[in-house]
Structures are given as structure tokens and as C-alpha cells.
C-alpha positions in Angstrom: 120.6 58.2 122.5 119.4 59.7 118.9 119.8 63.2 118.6 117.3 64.4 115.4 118.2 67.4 113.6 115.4 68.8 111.4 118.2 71.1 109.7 121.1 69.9 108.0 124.8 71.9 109.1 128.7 72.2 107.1 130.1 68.4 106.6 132.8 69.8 108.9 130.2 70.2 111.6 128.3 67.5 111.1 131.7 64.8 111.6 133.2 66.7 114.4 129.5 66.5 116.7 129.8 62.7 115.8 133.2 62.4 116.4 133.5 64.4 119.6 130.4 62.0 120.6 130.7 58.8 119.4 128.1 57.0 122.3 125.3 58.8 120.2 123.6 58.5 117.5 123.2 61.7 115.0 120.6 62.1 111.8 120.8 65.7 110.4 117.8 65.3 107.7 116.7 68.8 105.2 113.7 69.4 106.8 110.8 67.8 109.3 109.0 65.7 106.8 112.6 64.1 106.2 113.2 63.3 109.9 109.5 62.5 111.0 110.7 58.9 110.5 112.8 59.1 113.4 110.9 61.5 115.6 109.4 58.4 117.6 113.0 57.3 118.6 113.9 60.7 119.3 115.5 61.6 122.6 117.1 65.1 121.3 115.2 67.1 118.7 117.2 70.1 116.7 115.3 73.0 114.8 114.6 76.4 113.7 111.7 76.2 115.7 108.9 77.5 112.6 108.8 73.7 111.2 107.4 72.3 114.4 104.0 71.4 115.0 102.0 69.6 117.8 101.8 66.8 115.5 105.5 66.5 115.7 105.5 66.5 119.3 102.9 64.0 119.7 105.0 61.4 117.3 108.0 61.8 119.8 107.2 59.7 122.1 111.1 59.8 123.6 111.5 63.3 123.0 113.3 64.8 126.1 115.3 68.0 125.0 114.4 70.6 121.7 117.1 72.2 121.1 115.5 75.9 119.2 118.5 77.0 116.8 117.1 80.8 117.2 116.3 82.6 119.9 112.6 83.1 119.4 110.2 80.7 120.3 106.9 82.2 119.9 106.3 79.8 116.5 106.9 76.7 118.7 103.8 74.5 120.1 104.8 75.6 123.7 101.7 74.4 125.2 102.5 70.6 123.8 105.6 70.8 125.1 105.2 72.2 128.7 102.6 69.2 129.2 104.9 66.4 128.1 107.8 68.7 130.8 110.4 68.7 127.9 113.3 70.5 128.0 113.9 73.1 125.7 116.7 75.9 124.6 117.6 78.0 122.7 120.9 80.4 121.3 119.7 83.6 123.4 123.2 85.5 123.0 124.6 84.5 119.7 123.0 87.2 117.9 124.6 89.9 120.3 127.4 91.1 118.3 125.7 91.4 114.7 122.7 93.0 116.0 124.5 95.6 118.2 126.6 96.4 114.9 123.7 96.5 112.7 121.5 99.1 116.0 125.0 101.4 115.7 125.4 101.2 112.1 121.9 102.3 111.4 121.5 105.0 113.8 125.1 106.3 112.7 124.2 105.9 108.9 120.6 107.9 109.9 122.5 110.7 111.4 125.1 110.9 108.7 122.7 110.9 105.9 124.0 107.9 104.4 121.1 107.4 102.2 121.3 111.2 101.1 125.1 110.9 100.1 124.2 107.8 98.1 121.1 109.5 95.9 123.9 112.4 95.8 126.9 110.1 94.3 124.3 108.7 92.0 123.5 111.7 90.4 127.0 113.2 90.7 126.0 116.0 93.1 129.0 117.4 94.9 126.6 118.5 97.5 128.0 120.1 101.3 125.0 121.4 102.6 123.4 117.9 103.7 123.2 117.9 107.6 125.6 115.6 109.4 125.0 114.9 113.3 127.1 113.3 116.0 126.1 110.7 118.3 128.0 111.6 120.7 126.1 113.0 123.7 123.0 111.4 123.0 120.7 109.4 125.1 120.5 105.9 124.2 117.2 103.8 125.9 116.9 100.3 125.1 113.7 98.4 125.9 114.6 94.8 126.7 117.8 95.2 128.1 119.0 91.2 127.8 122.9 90.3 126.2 122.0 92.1 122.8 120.6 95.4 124.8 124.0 95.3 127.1 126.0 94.6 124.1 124.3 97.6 122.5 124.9 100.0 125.1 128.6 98.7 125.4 129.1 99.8 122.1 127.0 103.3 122.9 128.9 104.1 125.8 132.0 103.6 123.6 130.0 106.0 121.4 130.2 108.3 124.4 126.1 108.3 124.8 124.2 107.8 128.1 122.5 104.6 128.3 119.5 103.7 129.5 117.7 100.2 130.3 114.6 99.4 130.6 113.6 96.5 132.2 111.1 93.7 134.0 113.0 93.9 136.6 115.1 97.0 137.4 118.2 96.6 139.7 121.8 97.5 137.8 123.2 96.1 134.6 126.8 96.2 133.1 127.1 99.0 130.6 123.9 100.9 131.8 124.0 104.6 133.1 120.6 104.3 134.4 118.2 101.1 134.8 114.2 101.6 134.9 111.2 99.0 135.3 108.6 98.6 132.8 106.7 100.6 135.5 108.5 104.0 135.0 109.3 104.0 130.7 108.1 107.5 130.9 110.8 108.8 132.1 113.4 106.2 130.1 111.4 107.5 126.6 111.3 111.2 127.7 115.2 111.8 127.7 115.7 109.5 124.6 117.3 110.2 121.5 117.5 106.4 120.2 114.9 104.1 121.7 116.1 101.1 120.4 113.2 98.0 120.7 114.6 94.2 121.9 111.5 93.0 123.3 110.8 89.2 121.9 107.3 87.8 121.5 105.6 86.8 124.5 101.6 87.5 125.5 102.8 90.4 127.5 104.9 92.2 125.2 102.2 91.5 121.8 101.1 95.6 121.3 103.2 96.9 123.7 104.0 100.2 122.3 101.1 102.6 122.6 99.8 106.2 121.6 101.2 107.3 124.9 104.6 105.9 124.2 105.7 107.5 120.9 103.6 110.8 122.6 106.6 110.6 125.2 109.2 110.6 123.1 111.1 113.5 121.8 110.2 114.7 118.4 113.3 113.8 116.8 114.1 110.6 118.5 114.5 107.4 116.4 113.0 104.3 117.1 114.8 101.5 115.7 112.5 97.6 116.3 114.7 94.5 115.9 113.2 92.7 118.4 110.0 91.7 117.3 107.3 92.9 115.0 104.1 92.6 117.0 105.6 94.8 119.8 103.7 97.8 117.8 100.7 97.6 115.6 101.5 99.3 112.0 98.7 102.2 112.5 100.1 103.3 116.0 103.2 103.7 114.4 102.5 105.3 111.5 100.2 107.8 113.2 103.3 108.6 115.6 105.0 109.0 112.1 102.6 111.1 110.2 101.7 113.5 113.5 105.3 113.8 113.5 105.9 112.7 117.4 109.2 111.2 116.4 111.4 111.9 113.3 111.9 108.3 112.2 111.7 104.8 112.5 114.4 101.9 111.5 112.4 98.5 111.8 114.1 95.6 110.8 111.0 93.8 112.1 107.3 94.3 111.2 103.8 93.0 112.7 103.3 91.3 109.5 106.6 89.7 108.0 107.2 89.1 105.0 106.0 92.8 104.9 102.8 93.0 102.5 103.4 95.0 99.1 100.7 97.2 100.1 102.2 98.4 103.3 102.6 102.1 104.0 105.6 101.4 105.2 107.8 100.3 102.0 107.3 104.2 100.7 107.0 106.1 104.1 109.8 109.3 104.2 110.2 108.7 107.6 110.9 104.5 107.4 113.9 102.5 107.0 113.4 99.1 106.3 115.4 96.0 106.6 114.1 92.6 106.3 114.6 90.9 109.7 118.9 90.5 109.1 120.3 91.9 112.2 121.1 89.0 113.7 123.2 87.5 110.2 126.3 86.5 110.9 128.7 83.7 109.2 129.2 82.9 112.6 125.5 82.3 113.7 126.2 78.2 113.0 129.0 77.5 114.7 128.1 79.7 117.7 124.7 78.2 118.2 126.0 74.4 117.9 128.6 75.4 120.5 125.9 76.3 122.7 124.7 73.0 122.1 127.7 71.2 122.7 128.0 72.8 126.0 124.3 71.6 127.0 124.9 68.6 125.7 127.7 67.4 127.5 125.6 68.2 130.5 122.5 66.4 129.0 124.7 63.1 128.9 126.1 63.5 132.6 123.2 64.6 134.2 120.1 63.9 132.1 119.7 68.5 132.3 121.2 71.1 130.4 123.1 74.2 131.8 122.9 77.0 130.1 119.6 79.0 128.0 117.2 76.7 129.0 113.2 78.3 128.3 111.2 79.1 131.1 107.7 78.1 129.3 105.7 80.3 132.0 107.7 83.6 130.3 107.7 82.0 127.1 112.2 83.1 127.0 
């Protein structure tokens, strides 16, 4: 069996997959140009998922398994691969803990005027009047309520804030006060203070935010996106901005990434930016491969994998 990594990992990493499975063979090349000499012997293909094309499917003739080291897929030639019924997984749950550090740490730093105490040291301002608010006792909704949404509103309960889900499909979930279908987001938006956004990128979720969404919403709730950009067009936010139907917005996605220079957004009062980091983490490496350690372990016994495979028809 070759396993064909498109991505190279630590030394340390590299040794210990090879030595822990010493029946298979292992090529960890830079990038996909590097490893399109092997792609025809390929049984196991490993990648970020952007440097894939159908081209590179078609050449792997073997191909049986793509292992996605992210937990997006929407840059992927899904189509390719659903015909030729290969496997294919991802790391859906590593990023849990960063991005439900960086969600708290950027409402709390919104509500304690971080940015304002920071202009204020810089100028040597010994300023007390700047407002300082308390989460605590705040209604938290997340939309897209997978691992990183529970993980968030583990962390906002702690917070001592009522949580909210909302969801495909409804029913209970761990750390959740209250749990609402796609169906009734009304009433999730109406109550929130945070909305925090964890949709990925499927055909159902492109645009999902509308007028009538950010209409719903308190006018001092902040939205914070680090799911994915193209969940909101940039005019129907910044309209919900400007007409002042919510205080602010924290987006550490955007529909267009990298963001163009000429964006609104860079300069707008009412915008944080981060560039698409929420999910960083030293640990994002080894957390992944032992994701795919575990699948494939189960790959060699029983030709399947057992845990994050993609349902193509959902596109997660």
C-alpha cells in the first residue's frame, strides 16, 4: 500500500507513521507537482485539500481514501471523487479548542474595550471613563452547532451565559440551554447577544445570512463569522452595519479571502478583522495525523475508515 502525502510533516512525525507501520509504504513530497509522480500508485492520498484538482484524481488510478488535513472541503473536486466512490476525511474536531478560545477571547476583548485601552496606553492616556461590560448573563446563539459550536458554548456556560443552538436537525446537545432548527432562527437571533457563525461551505449554507436575519437581531448584538466567508454577502452585512441593526461584527472569515485592499471592511468602525486564524494551534499537526492514525489502522483491517468520514451528498 503507498500512502501519498502532498504536504510534508516534523522528521519526528514522518519516522514514527513509518515506523508504527512498517507493511506500508510512505512518500511525504512539498507539494502536488512533487508527488504527481506517484499519484498513479496511490492507494492513500494526504492534503490540504486547495492543491487538488480533477486532474489529480483522474491520474490516481488506485486512489481509494483522501485523507483532507482541514476540515473544509468545499476547494476539493467532490464531484470526481464521488463518481470514482472514494473515501474521503477529514480533521472535523481538531480545531475545537483554538477556535472556541479565539470566539471567547474576541467577544470578551469587544466588551472590555481592549482595542480602546491599547490606543489609550499608546498615547499615555490614564483614561477611566471607557465602558467595560460583563458577559455574564448574556445570550450566546451559535449557528452550526457541530464540536467547535458545543465547545463554544461549554466555555459560555462557564461564562455563565445562556446558550443557544441552532441546528439542521434540532433535538438536544451537550452544553446547550436551548436547541432550534434552521426552521425557527427567529427566535434563536431575537434573544441573542453573540451570534456566533460556524456554518462551513456547502450549496445550502452559500448566502445564508439575509436582510431579515441581521433585522432580527438586537441592535447591540455581535456577530462574530469563523465559519465560512460566503455564509453572508459583504453588502448585506455592511448595510446591517451602517443602518445600525447590530453594533458590530468580528469576522475572521470573509466572502472574498484574501480580503481585497479596497474592501469597506478593513476601515469600517464597527469591524474587527482577523485573517482566517482561529483554528491555529501548534497542536493542529499532531492532532490531525492522530486522526489519521486512528482511520488508518481501520483502513488496513477492514479496507473503511471509522471516524470523520465526508458524506459527499452534504458536502461535511
Amino acid at each position: 500500500m503507498l500512502i501519498l502525502s502532498s504536504t510534508r510533516f516534523t522528521e519526528d512525525i514522518e519516522q514514527q507513521l513509518k515506523k508504527d507501520f512498517e507493511k506500508v509504504t510512505f512518500k511525504f513530497m512539498d507539494n502536488i507537482d512533487q508527488a504527481s509522480e506517484y499519484l498513479s500508485e496511490a492507494d492513500v492520498l494526504l492534503t490540504y485539500g486547495s492543491d487538488i484538482e480533477v486532474k489529480h484524481i483522474d491520474q490516481a488510478k488506485q486512489l481509494k481514501w483522501i485523507m483532507v488535513m482541514s476540515a473544509g472541503i468545499d476547494k476539493m473536486p467532490n464531484e470526481r471523487i464521488q463518481q470514482r466512490n472514494i473515501l474521503m476525511t477529514n480533521v472535523r474536531g481538531i480545531h475545537k479548542i483554538p477556535m472556541a478560545e479565539y470566539a471567547l477571547t474576541m467577544l470578551l476583548s469587544h466588551y472590555k474595550n481592549h482595542l480602546a485601552l491599547a490606543e489609550r496606553q499608546q498615547n499615555k492616556v490614564w483614561d477611566k471613563t471607557i465602558e467595560m461590560r460583563e458577559i455574564a448573563g448574556c445570550t450566546l446563539t451559535i449557528v452550526g452547532a457541530g464540536a467547535i459550536g458545543e465547545e463554544v458554548a461549554r466555555l459560555g456556560q462557564a461564562f455563565q451565559m445562556e446558550t443557544i443552538a441552532v441546528t439542521k436537525a434540532g433535538g438536544t446537545r451537550p452544553y446547550f440551554d436551548h436547541v432550534y432548527q434552521n426552521s425557527s432562527i427567529k427566535s434563536a437571533l431575537e434573544t441573542a447577544d453573540f451570534v456566533v457563525s460556524i456554518l462551513p461551505s456547502t450549496k445550502e449554507t452559500e448566502g445564508y445570512y439575509q436582510d431579515d436575519h441581521f433585522k432580527w437581531m438586537k441592535s447591540r448584538a455581535i456577530f462574530l463569522n469563523m465559519g465560512r466567508g460566503n455564509v453572508v454577502a459583504e453588502e448585506t452585512l455592511l448595510k446591517a452595519l451602517n443602518d445600525n441593526q447590530i453594533e458590530h461584527a468580528i469576522l475572521d472569515v470573509t466572502q472574498t479571502e484574501p480580503l481585497p485592499q479596497e474592501s469597506p471592511l478593513w476601515t469600517h468602525e464597527k469591524v474587527t478583522l482577523t485573517p482566517h486564524i482561529s483554528g491555529k494551534s501548534e497542536q493542529y499537526v499532531p492532532r490531525a495525523i492522530e486522526i489519521f492514525r486512528e482511520n488508518l489502522v481501520s483502513f488496513i483491517k477492514e479496507g473503511s475508515v471509522s471516524v470523520n468520514q465526508i458524506n459527499l451528498d452534504r458536502g461535511y
